[in-house]
N, C-alpha and C positions, 0 to 999 in steps of 0.2 A: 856652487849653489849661490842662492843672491844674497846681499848682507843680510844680516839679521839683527832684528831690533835689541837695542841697550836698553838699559832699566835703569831708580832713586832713590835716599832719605836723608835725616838730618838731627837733633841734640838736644841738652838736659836742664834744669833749673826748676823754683818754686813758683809757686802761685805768686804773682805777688798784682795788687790792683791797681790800677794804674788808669787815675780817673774814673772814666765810666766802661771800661777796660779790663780783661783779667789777660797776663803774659806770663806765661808757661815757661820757664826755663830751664833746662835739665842738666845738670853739672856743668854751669854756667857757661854751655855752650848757643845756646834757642834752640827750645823746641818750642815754636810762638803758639798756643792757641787763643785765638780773639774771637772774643765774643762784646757785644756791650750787655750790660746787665746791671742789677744794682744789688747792694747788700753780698753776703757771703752765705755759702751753702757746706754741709759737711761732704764728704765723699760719694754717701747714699743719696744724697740730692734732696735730705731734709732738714729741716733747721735745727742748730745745733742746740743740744739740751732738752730735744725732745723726746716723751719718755716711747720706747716702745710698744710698752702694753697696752698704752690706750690712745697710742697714734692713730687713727683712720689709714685704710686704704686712699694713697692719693690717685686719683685718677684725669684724664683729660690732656689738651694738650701740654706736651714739655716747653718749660720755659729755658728762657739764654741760657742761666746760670745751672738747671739743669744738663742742656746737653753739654756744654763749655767741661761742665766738671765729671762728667762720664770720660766725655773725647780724653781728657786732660790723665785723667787713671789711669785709661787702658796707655794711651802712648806713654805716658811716665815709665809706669812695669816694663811694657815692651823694649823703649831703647836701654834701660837698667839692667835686662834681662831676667826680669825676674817673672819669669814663667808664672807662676801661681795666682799673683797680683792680678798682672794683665788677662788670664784666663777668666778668673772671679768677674771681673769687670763685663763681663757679656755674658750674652743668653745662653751660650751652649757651651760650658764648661769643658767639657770632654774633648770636643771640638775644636777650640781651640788651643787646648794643652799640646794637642798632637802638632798640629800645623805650628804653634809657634817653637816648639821644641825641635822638629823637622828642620825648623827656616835656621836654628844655629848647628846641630847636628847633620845634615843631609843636607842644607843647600851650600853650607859653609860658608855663610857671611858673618862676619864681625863688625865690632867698629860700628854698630849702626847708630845714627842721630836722624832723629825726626823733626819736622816742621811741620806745622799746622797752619793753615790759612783760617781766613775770615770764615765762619760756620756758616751753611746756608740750609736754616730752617732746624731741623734735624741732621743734617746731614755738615760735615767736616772735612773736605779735602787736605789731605799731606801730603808731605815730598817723601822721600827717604833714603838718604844716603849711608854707602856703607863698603867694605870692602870683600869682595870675592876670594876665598884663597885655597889651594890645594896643591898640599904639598912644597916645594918653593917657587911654585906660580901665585899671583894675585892678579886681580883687575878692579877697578872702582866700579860702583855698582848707583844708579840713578834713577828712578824714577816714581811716578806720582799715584796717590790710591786716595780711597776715601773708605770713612766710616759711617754709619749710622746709629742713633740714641733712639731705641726705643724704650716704652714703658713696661717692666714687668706685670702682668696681670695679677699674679698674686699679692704682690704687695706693693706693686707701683713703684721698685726701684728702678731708675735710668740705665740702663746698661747698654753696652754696645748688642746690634744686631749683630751675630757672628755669621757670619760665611767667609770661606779662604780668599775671594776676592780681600777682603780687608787688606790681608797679608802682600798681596800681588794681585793688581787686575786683570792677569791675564789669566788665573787661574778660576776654576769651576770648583763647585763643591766636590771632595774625593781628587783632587788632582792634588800635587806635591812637587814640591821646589828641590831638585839633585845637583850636585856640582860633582862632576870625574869625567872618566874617560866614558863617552856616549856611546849608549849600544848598537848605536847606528852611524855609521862614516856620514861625512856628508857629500852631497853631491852636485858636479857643475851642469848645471840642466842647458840646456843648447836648443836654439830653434830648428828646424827645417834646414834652413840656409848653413848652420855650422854654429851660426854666434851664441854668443852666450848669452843667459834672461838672467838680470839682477835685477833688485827691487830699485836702484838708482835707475834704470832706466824703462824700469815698467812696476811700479810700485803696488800694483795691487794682485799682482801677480805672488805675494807672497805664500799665503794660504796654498796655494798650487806647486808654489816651490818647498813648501814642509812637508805637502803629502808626498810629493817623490821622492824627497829623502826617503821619507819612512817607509814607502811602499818598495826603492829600489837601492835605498844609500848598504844594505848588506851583499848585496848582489852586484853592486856596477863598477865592481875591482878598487874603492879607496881604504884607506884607514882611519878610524876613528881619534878624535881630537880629544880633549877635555874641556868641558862647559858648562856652566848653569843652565839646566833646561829645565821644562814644564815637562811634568810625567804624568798623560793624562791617568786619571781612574776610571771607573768601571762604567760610570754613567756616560763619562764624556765621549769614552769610545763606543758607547753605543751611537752616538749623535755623529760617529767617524770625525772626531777632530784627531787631527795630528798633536805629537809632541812638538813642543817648542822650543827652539834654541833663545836665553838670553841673553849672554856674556858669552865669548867663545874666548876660553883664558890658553887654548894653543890650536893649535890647527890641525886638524885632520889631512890627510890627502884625500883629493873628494876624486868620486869614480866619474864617469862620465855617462848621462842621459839625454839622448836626444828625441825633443818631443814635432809635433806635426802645428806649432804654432807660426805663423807667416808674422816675422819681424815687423812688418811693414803694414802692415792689418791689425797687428797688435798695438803697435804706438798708437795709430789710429784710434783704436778704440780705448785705452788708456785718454788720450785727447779728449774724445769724445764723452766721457763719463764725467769727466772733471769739471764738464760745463754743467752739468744736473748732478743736486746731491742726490741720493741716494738711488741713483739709476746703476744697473747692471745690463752685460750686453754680452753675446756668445755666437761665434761665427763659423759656420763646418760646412766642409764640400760636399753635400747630397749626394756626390757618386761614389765615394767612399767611407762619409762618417767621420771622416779629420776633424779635429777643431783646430781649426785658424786663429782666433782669436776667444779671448774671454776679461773682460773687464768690468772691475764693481769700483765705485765711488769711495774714494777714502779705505784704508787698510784694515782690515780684520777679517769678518766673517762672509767668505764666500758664497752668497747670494746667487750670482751666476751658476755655479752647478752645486750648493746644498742647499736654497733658498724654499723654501713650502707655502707658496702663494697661493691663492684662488686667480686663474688665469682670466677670468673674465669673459668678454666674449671672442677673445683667441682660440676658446676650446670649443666655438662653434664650427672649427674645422672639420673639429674629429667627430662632430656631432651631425653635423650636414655632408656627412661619408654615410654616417651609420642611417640617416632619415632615407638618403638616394638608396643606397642597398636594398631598402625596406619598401622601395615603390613609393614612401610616404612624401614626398617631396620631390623636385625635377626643376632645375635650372630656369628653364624657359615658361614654366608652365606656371599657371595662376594658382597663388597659395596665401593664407590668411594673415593678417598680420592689423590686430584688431590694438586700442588702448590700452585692453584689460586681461587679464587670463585668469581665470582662477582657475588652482589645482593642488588638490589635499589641502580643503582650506585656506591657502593662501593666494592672496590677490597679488599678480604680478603686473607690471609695466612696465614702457618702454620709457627713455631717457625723453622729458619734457612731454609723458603722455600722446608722441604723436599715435599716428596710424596711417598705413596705406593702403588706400582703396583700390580695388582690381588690381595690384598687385602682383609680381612675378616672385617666385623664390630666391630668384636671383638680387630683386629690386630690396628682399627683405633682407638677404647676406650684404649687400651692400652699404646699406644702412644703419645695419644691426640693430633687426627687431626682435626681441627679446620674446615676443609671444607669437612669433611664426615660429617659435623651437617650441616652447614649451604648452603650445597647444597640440601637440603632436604626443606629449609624454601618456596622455591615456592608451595610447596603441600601445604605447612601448613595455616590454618587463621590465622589473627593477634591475636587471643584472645587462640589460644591452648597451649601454653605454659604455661598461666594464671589461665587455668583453672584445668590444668595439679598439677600444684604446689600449686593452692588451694585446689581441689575437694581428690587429693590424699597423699600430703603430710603435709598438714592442713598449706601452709605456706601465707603471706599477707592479711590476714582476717581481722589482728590486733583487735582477740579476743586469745590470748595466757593470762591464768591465774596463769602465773607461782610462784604470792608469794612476788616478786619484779617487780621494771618497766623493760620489755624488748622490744624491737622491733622484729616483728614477720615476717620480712623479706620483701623484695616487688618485684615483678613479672609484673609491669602494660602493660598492652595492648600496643603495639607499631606496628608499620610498615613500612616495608619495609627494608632500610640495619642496622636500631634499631631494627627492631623486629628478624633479621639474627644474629645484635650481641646478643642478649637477647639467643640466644642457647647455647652461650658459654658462657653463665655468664660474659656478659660486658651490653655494652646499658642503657639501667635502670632496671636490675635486682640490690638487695640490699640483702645483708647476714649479719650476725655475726658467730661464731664459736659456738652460742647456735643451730643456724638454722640448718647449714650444720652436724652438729653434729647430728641431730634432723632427718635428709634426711637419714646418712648411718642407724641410729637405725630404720628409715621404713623399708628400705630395709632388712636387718637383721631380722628383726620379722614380716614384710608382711602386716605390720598395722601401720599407724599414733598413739602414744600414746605423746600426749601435755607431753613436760617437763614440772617437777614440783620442785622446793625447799621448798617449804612448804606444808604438805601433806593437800589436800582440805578436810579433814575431819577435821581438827582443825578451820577455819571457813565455811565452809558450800559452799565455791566455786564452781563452775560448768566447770572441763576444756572442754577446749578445742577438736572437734572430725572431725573428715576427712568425707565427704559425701560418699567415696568410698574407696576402696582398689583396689590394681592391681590383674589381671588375673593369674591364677598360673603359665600360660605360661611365660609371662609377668615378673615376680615377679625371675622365675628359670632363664629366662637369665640376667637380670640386675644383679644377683648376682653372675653368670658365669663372666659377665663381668670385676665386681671388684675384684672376688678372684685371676682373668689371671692378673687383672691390678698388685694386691695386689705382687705378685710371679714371674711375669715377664716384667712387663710393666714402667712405669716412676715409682711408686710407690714399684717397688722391693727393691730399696738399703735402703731405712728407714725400711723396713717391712721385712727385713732379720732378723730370728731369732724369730719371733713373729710366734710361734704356732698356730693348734687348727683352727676352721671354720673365717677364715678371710676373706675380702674383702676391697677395699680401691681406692681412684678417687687424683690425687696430681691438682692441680690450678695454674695459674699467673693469675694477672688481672695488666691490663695496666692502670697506674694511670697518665692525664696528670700532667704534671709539674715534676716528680719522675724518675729518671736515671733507677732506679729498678722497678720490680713490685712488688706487694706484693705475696708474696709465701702462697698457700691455700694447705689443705689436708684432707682430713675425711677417718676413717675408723671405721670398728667394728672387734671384736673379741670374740667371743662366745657372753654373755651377758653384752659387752660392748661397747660402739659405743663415737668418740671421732673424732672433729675436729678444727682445729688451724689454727689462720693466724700469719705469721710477716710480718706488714707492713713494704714496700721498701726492703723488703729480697732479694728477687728473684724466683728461682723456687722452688716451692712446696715442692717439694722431699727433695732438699734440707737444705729449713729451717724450715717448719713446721712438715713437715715428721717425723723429728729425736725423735721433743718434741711429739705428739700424739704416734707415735710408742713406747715408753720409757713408757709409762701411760700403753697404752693395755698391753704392755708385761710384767710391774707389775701386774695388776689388784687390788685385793683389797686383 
């Protein structure tokens, strides 16, 4: 398996002020919390001598010496061990008795000493060092969390906001920190070729490499080691996160899995991801459903295949299948594509309000006009676009057996000016970059083939299959459509220089809260099919465009 991420904290002493300065120190080791602030505060964050009965509710925001001397309680109790203190200190009492009682019981660290950084606003970053031990193994233990000081509403006392994150940021609410022998071996995951995938040489490949533990480390013939790992809880494994290894205090012998990812496609897209933050990118052979590649920007949550985007206008793929089906629309032929659309109430438009006059369907997918699709929704039921993207392109079923957890896209039934954005990939349509990736390889090969990372014959899996296929009519313009798009349409300038039978759809999707949108693109190229988003990018073309086009035009 690939290495796996280490973890921190750090020590003890008094308040004591130091200028316009308060320094924490905890059995005169540091635990620094700095704040600037003036004057002194009691523990509750009121001024000392003042009576309780006829204090006022304080309200508004929290001041330095405020949060300073919340942060400064909770971490006191905590590296002291004094469970009750440090509980009392935050909002959810209960809550935190359990997790921090856990963290010396069940995860078996001692030794802990805390650090405090400079406060930022409400909020308090620390380190936290400390020692791992079971039985007469130990290992040092590293790494950094943060707290937050809210107000109680009842009485305006400062307390820490509690969630287990506190404790470890790599934990979720209901998840828990264990240190033994792991109920699952772990495993050496291998590409295609033979070699092995570590996170040193594909580092975002991690996520990928914990679900195959979990889904094959009791099955792939090794033995279980002893480690501190995340055990997730009930919610988390709703959300299919893996457990996490984070100290491995002896070694298991790991079984052996080998997945369908191309060494060599992979770096690549590792490369490629690193030039764009927050972009992911997912690459599968059309004829079979392989994934070749899969890489997201920086380590953590796997975006690439668990990510729930609005795909933008990538999902006017699957929407200009279901229009041609329905006679409503035809490649060649002249079809509307006006400034404005209204429907159910809302006024839609195209990006900088253009329009194309006498216009082709073709001329509008090229361009992506947003009101040649959604002037079409009054023909449509509420459920055709649903059935469209289930029945043909095998997507929202969430029966996808791909090997690891992924989400399998969602299309739900909506109406009226939700079911109009639902054409363009907004409303509650939901993608990742495995999906959309998954839509150009139908199109390409004329058949739904379920991506796969681990091939179903190693255990017995049954993927995933489409109720139907498109019409060859059907099937010949949607890929007329992408290749004009691919060659002259939004989709030209990344797909310049890219050979050979191509086709290709570029996306925005409007995020609220977000200045940017996030930039989408899918295409294929002979026997490869490949699509990326960078969230808050921009448009399509230009940020996910470049990284998918660089992949194809490699190949393998």
């Amino acid at each position: 398996m690939g290495n796996r991420r280490r973890v921190a904290e750090r020590r003890k002493t008094r308040p004591a002020v130091l200028g316009g300065m308060i320094a924490v120190v905890v059995g005169g080791a540091g635990l620094g919390v700095y704040a600037l602030y003036g004057g002194a505060a009691a523990e509750d964050g009121t001024a000392s001598g003042a009576d309780p009965k006829t204090r006022s509710v304080k309200t508004g925001p929290l001041s330095a010496t405020e949060v300073t001397t919340a942060a400064t309680t909770f971490l006191k109790a905590w590296q002291q061990g004094q469970v009750a203190r440090a509980a009392a200190a935050t909002d959810n009492t209960t809550a935190a008795t359990t997790q921090l009682t856990g963290y010396t019981k069940d995860a078996r660290i001692k030794g802990v000493t805390l650090t405090a950084s400079p406060r930022q606003g409400a909020k308090v970053p620390f380190t936290v060092k400390g020692t791992v031990a079971f039985e007469e193994t130990s290992k040092p233990l590293s790494y950094t969390s943060s707290l937050t000081v809210v107000r109680r509403e009842s009485d305006g006392k400062p307390l820490v906001d509690w969630h287990s994150a506190v404790v470890h940021p790599d934990l979720k609410d209901g998840d828990t920190l264990v240190t033994g022998e792991s109920g699952t071996p772990p495993v050496k995951a291998l590409d295609r070729d033979g070699g092995e995938l570590t996170t040193d040489d594909y580092p975002s490949l991690e996520p990928v490499l914990d679900g195959l533990r979990e889904k094959y480390g009791k099955t792939a013939g090794g033995t279980a080691g002893v480690e501190l790992r995340v055990v997730r809880g009930k919610e988390s494994k709703k959300a299919e996160a893996s457990d996490k290894t984070l100290v491995e205090l002896s070694e298991g012998t790991p079984g052996t899995v080998k997945t369908t990812l191309s060494p060599s496609l992979q770096k690549a897209a590792e490369a490629q991801v690193a030039k764009k933050a927050k972009s992911s990118v997912v690459v599968l052979r059309p004829s079979t459903g392989e994934i070749l590649a899969a890489a997201n920007a920086g380590a953590g949550f796997n975006t690439a295949f668990q990510g729930s985007l609005a795909p933008g206008s990538t999902m006017k793929v699957v929407t200009s299948s279901l229009l041609i089906e329905k006679k409503l629309a035809s490649a060649n032929k002249d079809h509307p594509c006006p400034k404005y659309f209204t429907y159910g109430h809302w006024k839609f438009q195209n990006d900088d309000k253009f329009e194309i006059k006498d216009g082709t369907f073709k001329a509008s997918f090229a361009r992506s006009c947003n009101t040649a699709f959604i002037s079409q929704a009054p023909k449509l039921k509420d459920d055709d676009l649903t059935r469209q993207a289930q029945e043909v392109f095998g997507l929202g079923l969430n029966n996808w057996a791909v090997g690891v957890p992924t989400f399998d896209g969602a299309v739900p039934v909506q109406s009226d000016a939700q079911m109009g954005a639902s054409l363009i990939g907004q409303g509650g349509v939901r993608m990742n970059p495995l999906n959309m990736a998954s839509v150009s390889a139908t199109v390409k090969e004329g058949v739904f083939h379920q991506p796969y990372l681990v091939a179903p014959s190693v255990d017995g899996r049954t993927l995933a299959t489409a109720s139907r296929t498109m019409s060859a009519e059907t099937l010949g313009q949607l890929r007329e459509l992408m290749s004009y798009t691919a060659a002259y349409g939004t989709a030209a300038e990344a797909m310049a220089g890219v050979g050979g039978d191509v086709g290709a759809k570029t996306g925005s999707a409007e995020v609220d809260g977000q200045k940017k949108p996030n930039g989408w693109f899918t295409a294929y190229r002979g026997d490869l099919a490949a699509a990326g988003v960078v969230q808050q990018g921009g448009h399509g073309g230009e940020t996910a465009g470049p990284i998918v086009a660089a992949l194809l035009k490699q190949g393998e």
